[in-house]
C-alpha positions in Angstrom: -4.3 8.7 -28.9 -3.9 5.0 -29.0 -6.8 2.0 -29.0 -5.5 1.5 -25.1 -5.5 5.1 -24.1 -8.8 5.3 -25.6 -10.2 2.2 -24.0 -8.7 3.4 -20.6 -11.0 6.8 -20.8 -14.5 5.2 -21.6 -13.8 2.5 -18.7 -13.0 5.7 -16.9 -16.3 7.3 -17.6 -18.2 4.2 -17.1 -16.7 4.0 -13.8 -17.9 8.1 -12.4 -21.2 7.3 -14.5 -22.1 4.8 -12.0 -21.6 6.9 -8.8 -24.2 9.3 -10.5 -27.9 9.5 -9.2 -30.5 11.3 -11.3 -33.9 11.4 -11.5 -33.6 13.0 -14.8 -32.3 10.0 -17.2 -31.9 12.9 -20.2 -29.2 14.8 -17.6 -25.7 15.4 -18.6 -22.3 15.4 -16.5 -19.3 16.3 -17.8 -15.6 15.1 -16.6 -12.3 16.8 -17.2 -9.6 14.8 -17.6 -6.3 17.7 -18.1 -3.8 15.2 -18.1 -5.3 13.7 -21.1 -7.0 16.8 -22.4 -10.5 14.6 -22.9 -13.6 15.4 -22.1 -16.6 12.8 -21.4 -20.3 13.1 -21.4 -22.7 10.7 -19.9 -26.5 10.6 -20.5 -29.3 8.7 -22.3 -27.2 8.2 -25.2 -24.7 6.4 -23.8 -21.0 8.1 -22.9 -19.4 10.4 -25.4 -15.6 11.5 -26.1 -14.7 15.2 -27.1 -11.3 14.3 -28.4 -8.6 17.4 -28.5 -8.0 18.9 -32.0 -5.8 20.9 -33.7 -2.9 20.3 -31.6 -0.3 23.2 -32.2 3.8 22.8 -32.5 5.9 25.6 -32.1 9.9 26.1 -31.9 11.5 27.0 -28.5 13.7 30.3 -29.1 17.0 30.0 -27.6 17.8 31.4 -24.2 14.5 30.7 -23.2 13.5 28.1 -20.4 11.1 25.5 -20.5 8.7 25.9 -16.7 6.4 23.5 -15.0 3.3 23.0 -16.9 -0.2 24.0 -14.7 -3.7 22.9 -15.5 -3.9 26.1 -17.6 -0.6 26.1 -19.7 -0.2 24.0 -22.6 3.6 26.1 -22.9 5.8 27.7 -20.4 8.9 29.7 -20.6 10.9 32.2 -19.0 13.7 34.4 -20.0 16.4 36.3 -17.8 17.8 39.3 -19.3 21.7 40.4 -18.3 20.9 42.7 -15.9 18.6 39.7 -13.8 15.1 41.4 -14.8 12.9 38.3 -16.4 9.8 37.3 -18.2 6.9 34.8 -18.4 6.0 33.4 -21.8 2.7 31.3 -21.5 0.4 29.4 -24.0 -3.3 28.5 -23.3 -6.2 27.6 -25.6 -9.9 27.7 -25.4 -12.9 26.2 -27.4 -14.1 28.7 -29.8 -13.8 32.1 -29.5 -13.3 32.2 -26.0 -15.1 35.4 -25.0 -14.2 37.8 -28.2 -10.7 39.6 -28.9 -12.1 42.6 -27.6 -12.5 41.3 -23.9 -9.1 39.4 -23.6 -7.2 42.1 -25.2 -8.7 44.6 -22.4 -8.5 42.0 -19.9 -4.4 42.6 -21.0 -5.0 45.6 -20.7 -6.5 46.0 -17.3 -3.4 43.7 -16.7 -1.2 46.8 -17.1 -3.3 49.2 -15.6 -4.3 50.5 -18.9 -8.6 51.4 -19.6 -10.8 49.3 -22.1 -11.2 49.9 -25.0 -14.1 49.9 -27.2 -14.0 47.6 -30.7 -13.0 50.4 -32.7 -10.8 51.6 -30.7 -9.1 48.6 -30.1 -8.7 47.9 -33.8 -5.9 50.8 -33.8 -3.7 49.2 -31.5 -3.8 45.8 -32.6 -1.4 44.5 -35.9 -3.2 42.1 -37.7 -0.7 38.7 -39.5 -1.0 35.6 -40.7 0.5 32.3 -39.8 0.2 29.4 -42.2 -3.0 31.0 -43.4 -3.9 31.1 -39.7 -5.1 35.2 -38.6 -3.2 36.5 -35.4 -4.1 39.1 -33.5 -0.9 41.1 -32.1 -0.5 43.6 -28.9 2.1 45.4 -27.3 0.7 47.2 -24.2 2.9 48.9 -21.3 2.1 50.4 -18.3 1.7 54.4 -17.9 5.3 55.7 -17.0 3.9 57.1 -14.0 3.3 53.6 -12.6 5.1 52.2 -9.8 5.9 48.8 -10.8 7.1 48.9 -15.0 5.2 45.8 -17.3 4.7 45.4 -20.3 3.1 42.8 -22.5 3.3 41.3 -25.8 0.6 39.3 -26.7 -0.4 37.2 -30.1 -3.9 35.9 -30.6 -4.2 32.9 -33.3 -7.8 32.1 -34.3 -7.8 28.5 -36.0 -11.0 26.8 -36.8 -12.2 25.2 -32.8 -10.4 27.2 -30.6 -8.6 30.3 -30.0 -5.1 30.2 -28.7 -3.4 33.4 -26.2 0.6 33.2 -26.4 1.5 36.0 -24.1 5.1 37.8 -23.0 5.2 39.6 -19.5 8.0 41.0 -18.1 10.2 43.9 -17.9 9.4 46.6 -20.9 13.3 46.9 -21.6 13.8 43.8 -21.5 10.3 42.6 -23.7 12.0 45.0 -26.1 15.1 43.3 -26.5 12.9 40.0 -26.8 10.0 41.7 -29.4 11.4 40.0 -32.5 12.4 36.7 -30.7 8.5 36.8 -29.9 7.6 37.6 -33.1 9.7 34.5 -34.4 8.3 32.4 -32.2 4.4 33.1 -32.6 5.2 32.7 -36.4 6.5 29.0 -35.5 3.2 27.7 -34.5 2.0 24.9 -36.4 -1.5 23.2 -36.5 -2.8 19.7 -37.5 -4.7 19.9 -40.8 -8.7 19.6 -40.3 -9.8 16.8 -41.5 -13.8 16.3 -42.4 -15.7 12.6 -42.3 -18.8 13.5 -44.4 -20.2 16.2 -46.2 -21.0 18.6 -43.5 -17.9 20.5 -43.1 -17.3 20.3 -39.5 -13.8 19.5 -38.8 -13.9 15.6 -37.5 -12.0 16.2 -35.0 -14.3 19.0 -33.7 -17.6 16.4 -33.4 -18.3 14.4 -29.9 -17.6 11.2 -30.5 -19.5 8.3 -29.5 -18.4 4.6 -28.1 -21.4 3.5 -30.6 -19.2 4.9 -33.8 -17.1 2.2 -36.0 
């Protein structure tokens, strides 16, 4: 992010911190900005940036389609297989840990009408990888063959330092089987931004709020 874009954001803030009436000088509001992917903080201490880290790159597969964008999605694809079935590839991130691998992967699960699972058990369906030293978390869950509607879902988990990231195939199972290694290929082309640390501390810089006072 450029000195202008920057600039633009804390003008921005300043603006939707005077429209604010408190009582409570020490209370804190918090706007979203998805377009820009910045968060800012006013209070007593003046206004505060949360700047986006670890930004990810990845390689687009062939055959598959790039789709609209939503609040949600920092990816979007879909793939049509030869006898017209399809898929949805998608790629969201959270802060931290995002709830746990246990509930996402179940909230997958529940996804394909399949039960929870507790911790242990989950560990035996889940294949565990690396990606540029980065863990990854990988799932492959179908519906019961007695289900109405056939899904299936392949799903990757890639823990980096401030956030958790949820790449995730749905589609057709035949299909996602023709597709599994493509997948594969494609979670293992995700590449993060080196963390990089201003002091001693060993908090990523890019993971610390930072103010309009710093220089």
């Amino acid at each position: 992010m450029n000195d202008r874009s920057i600039k633009r954001m804390i003008w921005l803030g300043m603006m939707a911190s005077f429209g604010l009436t408190s009582c409570d000088n020490q209370k804190i509001n918090v706007y979203q900005i998805p377009k820009e992917g910045v968060s800012m903080q006013t209070g007593s201490a003046g206004l505060v940036l949360s700047l986006p880290s670890s930004p990810a790159k990845w390689s687009k597969p062939a055959g598959w389609e790039e789709q609209p964008l939503s609040e949600m999605r920092l990816g979007s694809f879909k793939v049509v297989g030869e006898n017209g079935s399809s898929a949805d590839i998608s790629i969201i991130a959270f802060p931290g840990q995002a709830g746990g691998l246990a509930s996402n992967v179940n909230r997958w699960r529940g996804q394909v009408q399949l039960p929870p699972l507790g911790e242990e058990e989950l560990k035996q369906t889940i294949q565990r990888v690396e990606v540029e030293g980065i863990p990854v978390s990988l799932v492959d869950l179908s519906t019961p063959d007695n289900s109405v509607k056939l899904s299936r879902i392949l799903g990757a988990v890639l823990e980096t330092p401030d956030r958790t990231w949820f790449v995730k195939m749905t589609g057709d199972p035949g299909l996602l089987e023709s597709q599994r290694q493509v997948f594969l290929d494609f979670v293992k082309s995700f590449r993060f931004a080196p963390q990089l640390t201003d002091d001693h501390s060993g908090t990523p810089a890019s993971n610390r709020a930072r103010s309009t006072n710093d220089r």
